[in-house]
N, CA and C of each residue as an Amber inpcrd file, in Angstrom:
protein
   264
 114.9610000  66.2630000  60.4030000 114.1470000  65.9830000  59.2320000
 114.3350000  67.1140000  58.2220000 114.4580000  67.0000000  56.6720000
 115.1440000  67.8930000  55.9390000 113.4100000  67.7230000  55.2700000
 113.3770000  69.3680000  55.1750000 111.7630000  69.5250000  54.5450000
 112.3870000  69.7880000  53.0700000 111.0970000  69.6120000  52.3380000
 111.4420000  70.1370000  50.8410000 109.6080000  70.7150000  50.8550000
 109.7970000  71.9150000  49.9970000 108.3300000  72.4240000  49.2030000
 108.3320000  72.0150000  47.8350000 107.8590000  71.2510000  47.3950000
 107.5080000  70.7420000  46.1670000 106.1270000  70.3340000  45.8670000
 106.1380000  70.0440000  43.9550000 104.7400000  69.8400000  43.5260000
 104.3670000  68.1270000  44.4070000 102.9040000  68.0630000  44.5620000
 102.7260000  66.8740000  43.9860000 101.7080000  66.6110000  42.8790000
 101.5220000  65.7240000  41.9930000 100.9700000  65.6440000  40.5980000
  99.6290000  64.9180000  40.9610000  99.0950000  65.5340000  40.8930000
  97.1130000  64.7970000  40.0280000  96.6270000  64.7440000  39.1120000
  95.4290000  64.7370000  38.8570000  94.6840000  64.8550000  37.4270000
  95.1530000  63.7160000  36.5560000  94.2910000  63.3450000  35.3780000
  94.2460000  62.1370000  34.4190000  95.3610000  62.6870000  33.7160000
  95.7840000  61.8340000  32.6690000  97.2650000  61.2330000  31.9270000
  96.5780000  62.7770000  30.7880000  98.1120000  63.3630000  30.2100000
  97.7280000  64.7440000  29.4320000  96.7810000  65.8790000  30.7470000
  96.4760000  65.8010000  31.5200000  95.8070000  67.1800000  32.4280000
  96.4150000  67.2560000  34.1430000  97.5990000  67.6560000  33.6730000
  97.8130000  67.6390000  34.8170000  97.4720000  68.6280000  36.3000000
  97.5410000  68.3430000  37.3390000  97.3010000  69.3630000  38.1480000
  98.2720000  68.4680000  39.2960000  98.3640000  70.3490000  39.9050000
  99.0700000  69.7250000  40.8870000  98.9660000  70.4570000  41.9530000
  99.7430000  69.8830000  43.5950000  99.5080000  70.4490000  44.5520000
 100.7260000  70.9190000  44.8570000 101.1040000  72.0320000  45.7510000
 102.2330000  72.8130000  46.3570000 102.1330000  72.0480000  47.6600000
 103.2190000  71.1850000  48.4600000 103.0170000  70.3750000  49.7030000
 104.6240000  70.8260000  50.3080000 104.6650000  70.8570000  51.3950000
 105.8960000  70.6720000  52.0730000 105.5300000  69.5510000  52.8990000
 106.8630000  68.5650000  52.3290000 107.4440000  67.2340000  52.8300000
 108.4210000  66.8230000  52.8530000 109.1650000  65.5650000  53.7380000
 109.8740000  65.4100000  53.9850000 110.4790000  64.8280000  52.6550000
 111.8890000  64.9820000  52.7810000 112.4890000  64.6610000  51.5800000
 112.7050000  63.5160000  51.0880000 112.6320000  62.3770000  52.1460000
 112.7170000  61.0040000  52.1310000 110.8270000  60.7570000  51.3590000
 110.4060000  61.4480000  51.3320000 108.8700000  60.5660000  51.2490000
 108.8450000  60.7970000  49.4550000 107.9890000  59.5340000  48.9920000
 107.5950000  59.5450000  47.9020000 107.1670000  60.9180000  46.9030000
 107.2270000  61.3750000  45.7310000 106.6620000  62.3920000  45.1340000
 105.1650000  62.4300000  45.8500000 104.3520000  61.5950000  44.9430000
 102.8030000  61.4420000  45.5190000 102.7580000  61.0880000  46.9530000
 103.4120000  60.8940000  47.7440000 103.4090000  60.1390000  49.1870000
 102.8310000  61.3200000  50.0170000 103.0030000  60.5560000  51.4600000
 103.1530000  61.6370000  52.2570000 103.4970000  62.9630000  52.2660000
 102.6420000  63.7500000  53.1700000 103.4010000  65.5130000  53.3540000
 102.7340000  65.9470000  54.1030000 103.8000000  66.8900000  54.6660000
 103.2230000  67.6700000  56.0760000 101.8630000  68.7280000  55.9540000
 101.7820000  69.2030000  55.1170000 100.8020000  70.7200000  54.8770000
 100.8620000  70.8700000  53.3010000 100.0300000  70.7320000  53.0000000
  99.2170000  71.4920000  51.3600000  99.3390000  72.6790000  51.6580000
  99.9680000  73.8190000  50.7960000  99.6170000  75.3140000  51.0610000
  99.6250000  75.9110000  49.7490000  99.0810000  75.1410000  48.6270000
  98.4360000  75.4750000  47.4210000  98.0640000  74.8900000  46.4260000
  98.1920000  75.0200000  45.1350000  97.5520000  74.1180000  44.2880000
  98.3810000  75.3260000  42.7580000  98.7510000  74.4670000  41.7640000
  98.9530000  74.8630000  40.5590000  98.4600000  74.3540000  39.5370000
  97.6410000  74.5550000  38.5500000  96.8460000  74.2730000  37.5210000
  97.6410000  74.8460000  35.8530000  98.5530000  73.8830000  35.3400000
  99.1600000  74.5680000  33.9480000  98.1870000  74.4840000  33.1550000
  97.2770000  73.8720000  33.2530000  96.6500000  73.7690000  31.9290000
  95.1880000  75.1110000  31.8860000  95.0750000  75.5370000  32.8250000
  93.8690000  76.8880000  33.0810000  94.4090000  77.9760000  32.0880000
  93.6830000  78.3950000  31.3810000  93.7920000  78.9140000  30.3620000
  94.0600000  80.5830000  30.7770000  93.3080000  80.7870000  32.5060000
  93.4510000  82.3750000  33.1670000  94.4380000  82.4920000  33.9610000
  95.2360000  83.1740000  33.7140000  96.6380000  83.0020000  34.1050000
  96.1730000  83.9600000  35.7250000  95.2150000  84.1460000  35.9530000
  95.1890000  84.1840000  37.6120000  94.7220000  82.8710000  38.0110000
  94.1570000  81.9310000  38.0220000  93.6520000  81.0110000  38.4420000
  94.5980000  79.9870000  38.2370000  95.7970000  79.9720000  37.4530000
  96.9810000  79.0850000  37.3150000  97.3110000  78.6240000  38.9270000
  97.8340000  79.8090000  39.6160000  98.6800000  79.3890000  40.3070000
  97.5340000  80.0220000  41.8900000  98.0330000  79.1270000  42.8270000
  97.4890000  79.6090000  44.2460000  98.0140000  79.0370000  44.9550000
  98.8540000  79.9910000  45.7200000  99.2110000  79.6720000  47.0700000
  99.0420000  80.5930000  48.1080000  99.7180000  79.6880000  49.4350000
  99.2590000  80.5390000  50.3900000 100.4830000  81.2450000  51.0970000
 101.0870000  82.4890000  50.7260000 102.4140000  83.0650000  50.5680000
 102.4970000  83.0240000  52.2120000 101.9360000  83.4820000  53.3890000
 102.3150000  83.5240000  54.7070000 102.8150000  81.9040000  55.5080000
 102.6550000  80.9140000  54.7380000 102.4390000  79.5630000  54.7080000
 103.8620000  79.4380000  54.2720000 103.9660000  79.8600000  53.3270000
 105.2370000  79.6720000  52.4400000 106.4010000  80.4780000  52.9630000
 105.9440000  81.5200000  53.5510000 107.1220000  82.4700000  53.8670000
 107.4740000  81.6530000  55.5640000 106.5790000  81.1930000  55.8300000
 106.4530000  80.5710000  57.6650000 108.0870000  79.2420000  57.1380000
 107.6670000  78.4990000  55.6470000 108.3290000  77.0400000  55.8830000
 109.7550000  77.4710000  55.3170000 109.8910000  78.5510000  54.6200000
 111.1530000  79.0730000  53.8680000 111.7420000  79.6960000  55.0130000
 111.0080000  80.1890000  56.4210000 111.9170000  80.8100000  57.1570000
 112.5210000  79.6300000  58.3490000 111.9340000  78.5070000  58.7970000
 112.2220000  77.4980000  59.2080000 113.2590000  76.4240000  58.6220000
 113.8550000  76.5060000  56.9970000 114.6460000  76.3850000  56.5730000
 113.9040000  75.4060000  55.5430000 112.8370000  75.0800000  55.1000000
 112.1740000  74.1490000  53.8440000 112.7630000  74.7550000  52.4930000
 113.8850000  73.7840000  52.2750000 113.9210000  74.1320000  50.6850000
 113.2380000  73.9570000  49.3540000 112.5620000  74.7070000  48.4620000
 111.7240000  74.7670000  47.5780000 112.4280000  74.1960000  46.5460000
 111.7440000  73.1930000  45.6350000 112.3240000  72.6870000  44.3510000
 112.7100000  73.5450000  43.0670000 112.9250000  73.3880000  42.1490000
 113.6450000  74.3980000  41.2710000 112.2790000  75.0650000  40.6490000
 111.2160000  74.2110000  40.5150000 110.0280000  74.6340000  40.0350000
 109.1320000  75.1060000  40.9270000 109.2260000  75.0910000  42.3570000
 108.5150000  75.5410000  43.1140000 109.1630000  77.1060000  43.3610000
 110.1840000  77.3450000  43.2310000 111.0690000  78.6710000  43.6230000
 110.3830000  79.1470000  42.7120000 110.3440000  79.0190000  41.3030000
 109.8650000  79.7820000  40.1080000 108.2410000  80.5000000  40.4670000
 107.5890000  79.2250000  40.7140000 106.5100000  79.5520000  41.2380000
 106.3810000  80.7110000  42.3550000 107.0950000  80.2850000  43.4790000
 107.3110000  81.6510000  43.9390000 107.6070000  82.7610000  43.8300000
 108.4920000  82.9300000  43.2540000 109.1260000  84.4980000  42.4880000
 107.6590000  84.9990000  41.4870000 107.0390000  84.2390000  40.7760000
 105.7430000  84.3450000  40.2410000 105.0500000  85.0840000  40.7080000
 104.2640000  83.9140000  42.0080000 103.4030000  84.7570000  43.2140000
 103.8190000  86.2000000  43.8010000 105.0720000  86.3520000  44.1260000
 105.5730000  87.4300000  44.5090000 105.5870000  88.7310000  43.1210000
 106.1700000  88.2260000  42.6100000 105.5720000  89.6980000  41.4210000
 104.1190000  89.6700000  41.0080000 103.1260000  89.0140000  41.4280000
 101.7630000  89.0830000  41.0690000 101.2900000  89.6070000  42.1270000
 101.6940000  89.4160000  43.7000000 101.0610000  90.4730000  44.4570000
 101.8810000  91.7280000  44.4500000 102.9540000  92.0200000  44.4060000
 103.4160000  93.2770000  44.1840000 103.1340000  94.2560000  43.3790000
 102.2150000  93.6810000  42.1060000 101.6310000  94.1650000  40.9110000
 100.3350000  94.7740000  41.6110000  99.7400000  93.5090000  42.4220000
  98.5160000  93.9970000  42.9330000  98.8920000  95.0750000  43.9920000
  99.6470000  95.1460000  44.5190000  99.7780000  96.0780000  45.5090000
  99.8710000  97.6470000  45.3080000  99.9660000  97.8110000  43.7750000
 100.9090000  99.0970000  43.2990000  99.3210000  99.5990000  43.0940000
């Protein structure tokens, strides 16, 4: 089974929100998925509350071999310089 980490989309037409899911690659965008391990909000105006995930979650499905979508990688590299910021 070939995993993918990608969005899936909620919220009404113009507000979108969305969830961070790893699923199988065969399944629908909105469909099925194995584990939610965050949530992204573009339209939040506090650019901490944009994005949340759960990086030990993420680092668990990236080391099992789940490939992240082109927009989910971004997202990651994100998260990762936002706790490294916090860390300093």
């Amino acid at each position: 089974m070939a995993v993918k980490i990608r969005l899936q989309r909620g919220g009404a037409t113009h507000a979108p929100y969305y969830r961070v899911v790893v699923a199988d690659q065969r399944s629908p965008r909105d469909g099925r998925f194995v584990e939610k391990i965050g949530t992204y909000d573009p339209k939040n105006k506090d650019e901490g509350k944009q994005l949340n995930l759960e990086m030990e979650r993420v680092e668990y499905w990236l080391g099992v071999g789940a490939q992240p979508s082109d927009t989910v990688r971004s997202l990651i590299k994100k998260a990762r310089r936002k706790a490294a910021a916090a860390a300093e």
